[in-house]
C-alpha positions, 0 to 999 in steps of 0.5 A: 906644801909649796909656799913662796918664802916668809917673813922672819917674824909671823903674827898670830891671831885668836878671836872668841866670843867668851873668855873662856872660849879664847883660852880654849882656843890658846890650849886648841892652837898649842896642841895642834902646833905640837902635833903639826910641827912641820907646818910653815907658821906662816902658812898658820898665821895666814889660815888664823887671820884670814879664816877665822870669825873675828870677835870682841876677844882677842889675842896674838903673838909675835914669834919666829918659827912653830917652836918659838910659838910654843913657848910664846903661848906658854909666855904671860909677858909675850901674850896680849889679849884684849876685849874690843867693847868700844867702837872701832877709833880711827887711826891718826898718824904722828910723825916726828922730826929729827932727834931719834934718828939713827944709822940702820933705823928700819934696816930689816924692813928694808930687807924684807918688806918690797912696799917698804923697799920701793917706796925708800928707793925710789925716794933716794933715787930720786933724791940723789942727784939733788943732794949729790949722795945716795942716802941709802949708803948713809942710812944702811952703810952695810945694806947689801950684808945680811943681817945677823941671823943670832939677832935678840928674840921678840921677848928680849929685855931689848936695850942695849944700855952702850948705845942708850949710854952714846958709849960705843966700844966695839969696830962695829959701833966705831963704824956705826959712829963715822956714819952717824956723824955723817947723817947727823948733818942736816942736808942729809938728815932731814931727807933721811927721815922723810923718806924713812916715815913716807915709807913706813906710811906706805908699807902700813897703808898697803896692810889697811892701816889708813890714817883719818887724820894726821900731826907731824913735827916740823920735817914730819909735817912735810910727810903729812902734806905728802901723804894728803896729796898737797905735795906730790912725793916729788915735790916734796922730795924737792922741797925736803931737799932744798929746804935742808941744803938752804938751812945746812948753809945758815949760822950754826945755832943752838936749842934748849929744852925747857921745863915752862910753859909758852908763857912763862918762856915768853919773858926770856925771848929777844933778838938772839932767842926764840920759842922754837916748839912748845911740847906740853903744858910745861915743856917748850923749846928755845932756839937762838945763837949759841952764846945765847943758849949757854948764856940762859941755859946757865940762868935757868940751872941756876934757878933749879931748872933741869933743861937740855941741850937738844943735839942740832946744828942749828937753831931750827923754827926760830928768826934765824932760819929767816935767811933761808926764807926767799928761796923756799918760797921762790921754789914753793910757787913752782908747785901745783899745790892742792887742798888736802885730801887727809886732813891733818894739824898744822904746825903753825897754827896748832890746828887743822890745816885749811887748804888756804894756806896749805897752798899758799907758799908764804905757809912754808916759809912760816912753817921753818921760821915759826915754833912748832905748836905741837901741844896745841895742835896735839890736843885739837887732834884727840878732842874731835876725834880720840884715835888710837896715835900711831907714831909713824918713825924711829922712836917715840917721843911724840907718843911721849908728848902726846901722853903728857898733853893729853893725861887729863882726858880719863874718859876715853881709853888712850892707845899711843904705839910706835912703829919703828924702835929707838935706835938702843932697843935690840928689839928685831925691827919687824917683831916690832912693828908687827907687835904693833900691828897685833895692838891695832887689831887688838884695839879693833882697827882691821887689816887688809891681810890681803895687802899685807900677804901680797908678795906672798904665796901663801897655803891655807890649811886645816885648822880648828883651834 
């Protein structure tokens, strides 16, 4: 049987009318596997997904090879299963700024997703005379090495508590250190994690995953715009990258995160501090000169606050990004921007985004200088159309906020994902993402199995489960 070569990780699906039946159908696929073992899972996956009959009762798994299936049939904590009652949710997309992001971030998408590959291409291609550094030397330092073949198993406890810790002991990690260091820097940070969300859009969009609406969080708002068509991916590539060389030459500044909420913050704010994001009902972000920071972060310890010292280098969304205001604009209104084809929450507002002011270049400076009005907006979002919340980037802070904001909301079933691991969980990047994508098809959500199979040769084979 002559097949093109597989991803390193498969997806299996079951679907049947009745519980029963779905349990029949595990015993059924077990056995068949046992008798077939020289069968390529892949091959399996793809006759599973592609030629069975989808119904309300739904199981899959993630494994590596026929033997790995076996014992993950076997394994309660490995086997999801779902009744779809409700009708299909739509999809909205979530991207978040900077904080999670990390050296290697989605490395083994890059090597062995083409779509996920091209689109991140392209992107430092095209960057790289702007910025005078090819990121993917930043992002994936070692990225012509492959990738150790002893990597964690799906079910892994999966966290590596020396990096979750910051604590790095071995060369290898010292390695991983200098390159953070040089990523942490915002000229190259921000790009970085444009172009790693645009990419992870792109390669779920090419599975059918398509968004109904979007929210992004500060530079995440630029993917959004992008992917609406407001920018195009030049553009915004332009302006992702002017926007971080501007702000790179600013005064160095601070944040806080806060435990209150925009009221409560709304007193502590003066010429030196701003409210720079509000997050949840009691959780906002302040901005400022850096004496000033210490000097309030040290009022608020003392009244028993717990607050936190974002890692940045500057006072992002805050007055002082102000001096980085005339030339965003001046660079905006060489664009031809347009209304947007997807609709998506502004920052700045907190609500929908109209096209009056998506075009409008006086909107991008407003969106570096203004707080990020994530719960606001984050709210607007779930109350007009209850999606399923797809993080579309490292981590999931994001689905931590959106849970907060929106916990009071009992009536519908909340499904909040991640696409792509914090940077200490051991978890192999595409097991990940596609545990992922086994939850939106749980949930309902159909996929392209065409699109998601197009740079494969793939056999059908005769199963019966």
């Amino acid at each position: 049987m002559l097949t093109s070569p597989s991803r390193p990780w498969q997806l299996l699906t079951l679907s049947a009318q009745s519980d029963s039946e779905l349990k029949t159908a595990t015993v059924n696929l077990a056995d068949y596997l046992r008798q077939h073992r020289d069968f390529n899972l892949a091959d399996v996956a793809q006759t599973l997904q592609r030629e069975q009959q989808t119904f309300k009762h739904r199981r899959m798994i993630v494994c590596r090879d026929i033997e790995d299936a076996l014992v993950a049939l076997a394994d309660p904590r490995r086997v999801l299963t779902n009744t779809q009652e409700t009708p299909q949710r739509p999809v909205s997309f979530m991207f978040p700024g900077l904080g999670t992001h990390y050296v290697n971030m989605a490395l083994e998408l890059y090597q062995v997703e083409p779509v996920f590959r091209g689109s991140v291409d392209y992107c430092c291609e095209f960057l790289q005379p702007l910025l005078g550094q090819d990121l993917r030397d930043v992002i994936y330092p070692n990225r012509t090495s492959q990738q150790d073949p002893q990597s964690p198993q799906e079910n892994s406890p999966g966290l590596d508590l020396r990096k979750m810790l910051g604590r790095s002991q071995t060369p290898a990690d010292a390695k991983i250190v200098a390159a953070t260091s040089l990523l942490n820097q915002t000229h190259l940070a921000q790009p970085a994690i444009f172009v790693i969300e645009y990419a992870i859009a792109k390669l779920l969009m090419s599975w059918g995953i398509r968004p109904a609406a979007m929210i992004g969080y500060s530079i995440g708002e630029y993917v959004a715009a992008t992917l609406a068509e407001v920018l195009s991916l030049d553009e915004g590539l332009k302006l992702i990258a002017a926007r971080a060389l501007t702000i790179q030459k600013l005064p160095g500044g601070a944040m806080l995160a806060v435990p209150l909420s925009q009221t409560e913050i709304s007193p502590l704010l003066n010429r030196k501090l701003s409210l720079s994001a509000v997050n949840g009902s009691s959780m906002g972000v302040i901005a400022g000169e850096t004496d000033a920071i210490e000097v309030l972060e040290q009022q608020l310890t003392q009244k028993g606050l717990a607050c936190r010292r974002l890692e940045t280098s500057h006072a992002f969304h805050s007055q002082m990004m102000e001096g980085a205001a005339s030339d965003l604009r001046k660079l905006v209104t060489t664009f031809n921007l347009q209304a947007p084809k997807i609709p998506y929450i502004s920052n700045v507002t907190g609500t929908w985004i109209t096209a009056a002011s998506a075009t409008n270049p006086d909107y991008w400076v407003k969106h570096m200088c203004q707080p990020v009005l994530f719960a606001p907006g984050i709210q607007e979002l779930w109350k007009q159309q209850y999606p399923i919340l797809l993080e579309v980037g490292p981590g999931q802070t994001l689905g931590s906020f959106a849970q907060q904001c929106i916990e009071n909301n009992s009536a519908v079933s909340q499904i909040i994902l991640p696409s792509v691991r914090y940077s200490y969980d051991r978890k192999p990047d595409l097991a990940f993402l596609l545990k992922t994508l086994g939850r939106l098809w749980l949930a309902g959500v159909p996929i392209d199995w065409a699109g998601f199979y197009a740079w494969e040769s793939r056999s059908s084979i005769p199963l019966s489960v």
